[in-house]
SEDO-775548 format. One record per residue (C-alpha): residue number from 1; residue in one letter; x, y, z. Coordinates in steps of 0.05 Angstrom, whole numbers, always signed. Layout:
N
+-----+---+--------+--------+--------+
:   k : r :      x :      y :      z :
+-----+---+--------+--------+--------+
: NUM : A :      X :      Y :      Z :
...
+-----+---+--------+--------+--------+
# end
This chain:
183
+-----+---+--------+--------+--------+
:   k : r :      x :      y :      z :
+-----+---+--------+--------+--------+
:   1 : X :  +2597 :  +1811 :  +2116 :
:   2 : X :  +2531 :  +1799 :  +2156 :
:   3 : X :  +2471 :  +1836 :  +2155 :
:   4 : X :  +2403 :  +1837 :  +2181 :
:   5 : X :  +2360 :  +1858 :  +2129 :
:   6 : X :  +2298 :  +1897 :  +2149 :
:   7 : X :  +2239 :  +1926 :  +2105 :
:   8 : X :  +2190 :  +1983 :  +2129 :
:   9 : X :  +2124 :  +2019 :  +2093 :
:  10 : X :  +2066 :  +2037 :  +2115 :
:  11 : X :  +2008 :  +2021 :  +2066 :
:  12 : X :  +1936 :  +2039 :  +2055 :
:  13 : X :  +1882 :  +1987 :  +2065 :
:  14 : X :  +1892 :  +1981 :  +1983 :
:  15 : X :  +1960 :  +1960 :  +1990 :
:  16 : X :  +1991 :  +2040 :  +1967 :
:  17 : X :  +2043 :  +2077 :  +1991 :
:  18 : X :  +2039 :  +2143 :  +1948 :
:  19 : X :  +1982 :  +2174 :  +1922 :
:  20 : X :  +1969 :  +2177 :  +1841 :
:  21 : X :  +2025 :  +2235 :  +1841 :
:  22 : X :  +2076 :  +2180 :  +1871 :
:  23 : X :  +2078 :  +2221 :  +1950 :
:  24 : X :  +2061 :  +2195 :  +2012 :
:  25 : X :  +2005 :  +2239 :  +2029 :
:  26 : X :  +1983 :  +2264 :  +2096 :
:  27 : X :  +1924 :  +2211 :  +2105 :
:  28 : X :  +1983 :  +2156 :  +2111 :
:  29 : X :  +2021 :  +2196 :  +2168 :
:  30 : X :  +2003 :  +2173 :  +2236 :
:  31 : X :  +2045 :  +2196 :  +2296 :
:  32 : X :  +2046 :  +2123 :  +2330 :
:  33 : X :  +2075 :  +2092 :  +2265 :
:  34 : X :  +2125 :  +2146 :  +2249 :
:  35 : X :  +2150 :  +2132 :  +2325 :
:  36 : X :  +2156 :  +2063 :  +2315 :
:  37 : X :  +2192 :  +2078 :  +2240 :
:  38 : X :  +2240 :  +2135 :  +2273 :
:  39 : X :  +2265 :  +2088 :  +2330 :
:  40 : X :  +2284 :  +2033 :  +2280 :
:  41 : X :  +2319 :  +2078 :  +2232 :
:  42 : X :  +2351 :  +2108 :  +2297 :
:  43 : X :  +2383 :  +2026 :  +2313 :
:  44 : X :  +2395 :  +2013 :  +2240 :
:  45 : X :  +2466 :  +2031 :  +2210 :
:  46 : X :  +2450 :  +2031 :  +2137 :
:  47 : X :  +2383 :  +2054 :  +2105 :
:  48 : X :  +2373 :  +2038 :  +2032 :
:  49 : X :  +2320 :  +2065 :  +1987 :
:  50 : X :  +2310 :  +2103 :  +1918 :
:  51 : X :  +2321 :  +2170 :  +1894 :
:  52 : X :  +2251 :  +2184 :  +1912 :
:  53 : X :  +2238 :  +2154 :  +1985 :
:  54 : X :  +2273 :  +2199 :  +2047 :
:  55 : X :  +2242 :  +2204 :  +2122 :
:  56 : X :  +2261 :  +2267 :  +2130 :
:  57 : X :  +2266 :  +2264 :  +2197 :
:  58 : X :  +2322 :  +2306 :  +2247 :
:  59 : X :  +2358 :  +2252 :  +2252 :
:  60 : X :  +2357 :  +2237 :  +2175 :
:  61 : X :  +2427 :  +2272 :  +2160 :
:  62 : X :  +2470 :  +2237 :  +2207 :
:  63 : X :  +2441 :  +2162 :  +2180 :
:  64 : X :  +2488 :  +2126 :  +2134 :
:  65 : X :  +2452 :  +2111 :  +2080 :
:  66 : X :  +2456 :  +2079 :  +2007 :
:  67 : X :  +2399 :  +2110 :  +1953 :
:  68 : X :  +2392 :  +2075 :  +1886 :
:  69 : X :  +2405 :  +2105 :  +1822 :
:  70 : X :  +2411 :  +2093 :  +1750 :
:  71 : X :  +2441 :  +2153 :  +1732 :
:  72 : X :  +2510 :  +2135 :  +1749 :
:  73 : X :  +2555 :  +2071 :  +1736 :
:  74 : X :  +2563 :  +2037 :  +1795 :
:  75 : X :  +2579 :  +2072 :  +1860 :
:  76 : X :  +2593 :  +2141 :  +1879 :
:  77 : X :  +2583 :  +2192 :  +1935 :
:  78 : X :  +2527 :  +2227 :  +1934 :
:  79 : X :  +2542 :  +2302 :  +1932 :
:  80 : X :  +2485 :  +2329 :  +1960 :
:  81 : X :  +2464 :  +2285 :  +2022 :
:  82 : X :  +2519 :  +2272 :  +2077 :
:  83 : X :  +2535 :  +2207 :  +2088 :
:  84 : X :  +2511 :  +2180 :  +2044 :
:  85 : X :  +2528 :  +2143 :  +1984 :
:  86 : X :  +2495 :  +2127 :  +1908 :
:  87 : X :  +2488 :  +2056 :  +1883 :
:  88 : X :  +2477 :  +2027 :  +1817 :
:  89 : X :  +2455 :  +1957 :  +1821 :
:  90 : X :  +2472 :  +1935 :  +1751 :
:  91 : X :  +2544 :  +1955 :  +1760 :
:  92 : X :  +2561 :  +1936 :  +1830 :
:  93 : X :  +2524 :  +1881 :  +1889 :
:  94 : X :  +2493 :  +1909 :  +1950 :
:  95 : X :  +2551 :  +1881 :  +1998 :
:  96 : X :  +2602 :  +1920 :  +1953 :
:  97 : X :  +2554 :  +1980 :  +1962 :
:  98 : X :  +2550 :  +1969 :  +2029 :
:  99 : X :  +2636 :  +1962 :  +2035 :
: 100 : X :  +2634 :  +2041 :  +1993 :
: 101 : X :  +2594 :  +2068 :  +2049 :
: 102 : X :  +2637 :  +2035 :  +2100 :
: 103 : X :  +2584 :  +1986 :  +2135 :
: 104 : X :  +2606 :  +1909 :  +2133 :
: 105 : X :  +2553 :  +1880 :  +2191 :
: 106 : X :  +2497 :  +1910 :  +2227 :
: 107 : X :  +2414 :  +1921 :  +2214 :
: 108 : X :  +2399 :  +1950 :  +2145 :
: 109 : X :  +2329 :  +1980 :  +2142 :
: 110 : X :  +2312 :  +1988 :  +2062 :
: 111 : X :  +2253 :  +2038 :  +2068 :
: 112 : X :  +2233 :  +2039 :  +1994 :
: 113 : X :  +2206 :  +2043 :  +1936 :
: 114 : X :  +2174 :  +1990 :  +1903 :
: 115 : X :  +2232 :  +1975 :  +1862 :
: 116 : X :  +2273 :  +1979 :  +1924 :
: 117 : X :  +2227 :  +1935 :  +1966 :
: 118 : X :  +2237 :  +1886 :  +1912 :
: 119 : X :  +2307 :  +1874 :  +1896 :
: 120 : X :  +2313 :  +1858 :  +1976 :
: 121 : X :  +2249 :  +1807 :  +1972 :
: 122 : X :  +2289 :  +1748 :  +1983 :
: 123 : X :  +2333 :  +1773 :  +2035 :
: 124 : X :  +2294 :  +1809 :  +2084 :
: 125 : X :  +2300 :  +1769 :  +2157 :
: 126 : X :  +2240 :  +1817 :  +2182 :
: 127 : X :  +2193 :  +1865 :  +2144 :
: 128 : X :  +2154 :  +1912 :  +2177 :
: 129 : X :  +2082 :  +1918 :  +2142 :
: 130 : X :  +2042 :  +1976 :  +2169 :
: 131 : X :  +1972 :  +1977 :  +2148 :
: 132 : X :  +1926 :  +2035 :  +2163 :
: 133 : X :  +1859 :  +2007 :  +2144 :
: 134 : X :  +1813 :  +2066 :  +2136 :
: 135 : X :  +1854 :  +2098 :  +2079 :
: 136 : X :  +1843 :  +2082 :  +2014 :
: 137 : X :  +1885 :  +2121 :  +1959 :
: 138 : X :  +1854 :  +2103 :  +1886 :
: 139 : X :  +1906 :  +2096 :  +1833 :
: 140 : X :  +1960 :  +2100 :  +1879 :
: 141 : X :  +2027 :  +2077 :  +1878 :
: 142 : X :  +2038 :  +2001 :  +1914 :
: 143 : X :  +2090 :  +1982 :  +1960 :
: 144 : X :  +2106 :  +1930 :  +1915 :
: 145 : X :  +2113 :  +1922 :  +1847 :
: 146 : X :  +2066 :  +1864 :  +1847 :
: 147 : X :  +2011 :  +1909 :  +1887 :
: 148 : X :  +1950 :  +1909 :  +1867 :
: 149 : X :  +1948 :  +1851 :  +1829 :
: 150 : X :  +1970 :  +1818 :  +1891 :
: 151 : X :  +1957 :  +1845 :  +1970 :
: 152 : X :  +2027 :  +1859 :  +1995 :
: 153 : X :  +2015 :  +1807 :  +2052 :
: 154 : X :  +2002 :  +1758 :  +1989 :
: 155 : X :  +2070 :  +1784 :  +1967 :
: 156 : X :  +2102 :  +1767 :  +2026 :
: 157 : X :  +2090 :  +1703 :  +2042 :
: 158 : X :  +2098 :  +1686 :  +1971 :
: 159 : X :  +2182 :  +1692 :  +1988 :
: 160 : X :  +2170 :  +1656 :  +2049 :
: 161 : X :  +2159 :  +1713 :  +2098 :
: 162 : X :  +2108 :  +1689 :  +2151 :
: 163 : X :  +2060 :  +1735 :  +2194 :
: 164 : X :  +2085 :  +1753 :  +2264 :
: 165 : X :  +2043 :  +1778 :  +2321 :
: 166 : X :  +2009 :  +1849 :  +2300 :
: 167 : X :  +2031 :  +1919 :  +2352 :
: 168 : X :  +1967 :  +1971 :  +2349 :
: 169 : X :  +2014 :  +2030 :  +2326 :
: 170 : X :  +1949 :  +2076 :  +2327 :
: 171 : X :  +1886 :  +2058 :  +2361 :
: 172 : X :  +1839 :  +2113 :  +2341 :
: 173 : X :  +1858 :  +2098 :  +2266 :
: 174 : X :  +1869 :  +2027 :  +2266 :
: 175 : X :  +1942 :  +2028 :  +2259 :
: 176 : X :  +1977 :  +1970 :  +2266 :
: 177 : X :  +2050 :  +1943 :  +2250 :
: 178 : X :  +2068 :  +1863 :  +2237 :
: 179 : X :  +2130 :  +1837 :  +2228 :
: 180 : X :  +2141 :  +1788 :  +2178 :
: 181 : X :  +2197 :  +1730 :  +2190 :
: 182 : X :  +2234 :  +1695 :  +2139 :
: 183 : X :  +2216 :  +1620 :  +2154 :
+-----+---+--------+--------+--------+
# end
């Protein structure tokens, strides 16, 4: 099995991706960065993320996808989404996951949460931090588990991500995407 292993959020200037009631609110939704998030879910061939993270986007239903859970044992189908499958990762590894929704190779994009964005830390090849810098959301929820204690750029370099070139995603707002490369 080979993947490429690819993390996306968009965050406020305070490092949040949710607001205190754990959403994404509308102050974090910029048209150039959900472009640039649609496109790469559109080239990816597995999406991961928890029970509580979607794009719900058009093309959303047709994505094979694997969502965390801890309310089952290891893996199972999920009855309610198509194509996609439910993954516990304290009963089965991400490649066997992976296998029971019938990807072996290809670009994974793992879209969240925190908890999500975690287990991946050491494996991502490229993560995809977009920061819009005039939003602030108080007692929000971070991107990563570490956040705020730590800036999520802090976070990333800590597992040996380093800063690529930024992309203005949104000029009026300040939008802007950078990848981060393992090495």
């Amino acid at each position: 099995m080979s993947f490429r292993i690819e993390g996306y959020v968009i965050v406020s200037a305070d490092g949040m991706l949710a607001d205190a009631e754990h959403v994404m609110p509308d102050s974090l939704k910029f048209e150039g960065d959900k472009r640039f998030f649609e496109q790469a879910l559109d080239r990816a061939d597995l999406i991961v993320h928890g029970r509580h993270s979607h794009e719900q986007q058009p093309n959303s239903p047709r994505r094979r996808r694997i969502i965390l859970t801890r309310k089952i044992k290891s893996l199972a189908v999920d009855p309610e989404l198509p194509n996609a499958s439910l993954w516990n990762p304290l009963g089965a590894s991400f490649e066997e996951a992976a296998d029971f929704a019938g990807v072996s190779s290809g670009a994974v994009a793992v879209i969240g949460g925190p908890v999500v964005f975690d287990m991946f830390m050491d494996r991502y090849d490229t993560f995809w931090l977009s920061e819009a810098p005039h939003v602030r959301l108080p007692g929000g929820e971070g991107c990563f588990t570490q956040v705020p204690a730590r800036t999520p750029r802090e976070v990333l370099a800590s597992h040996g991500l380093k800063a690529g070139e930024p992309q203005m995603l949104d000029a009026a707002h300040g939008v802007i995407v950078t990848p981060w490369r393992r090495g």
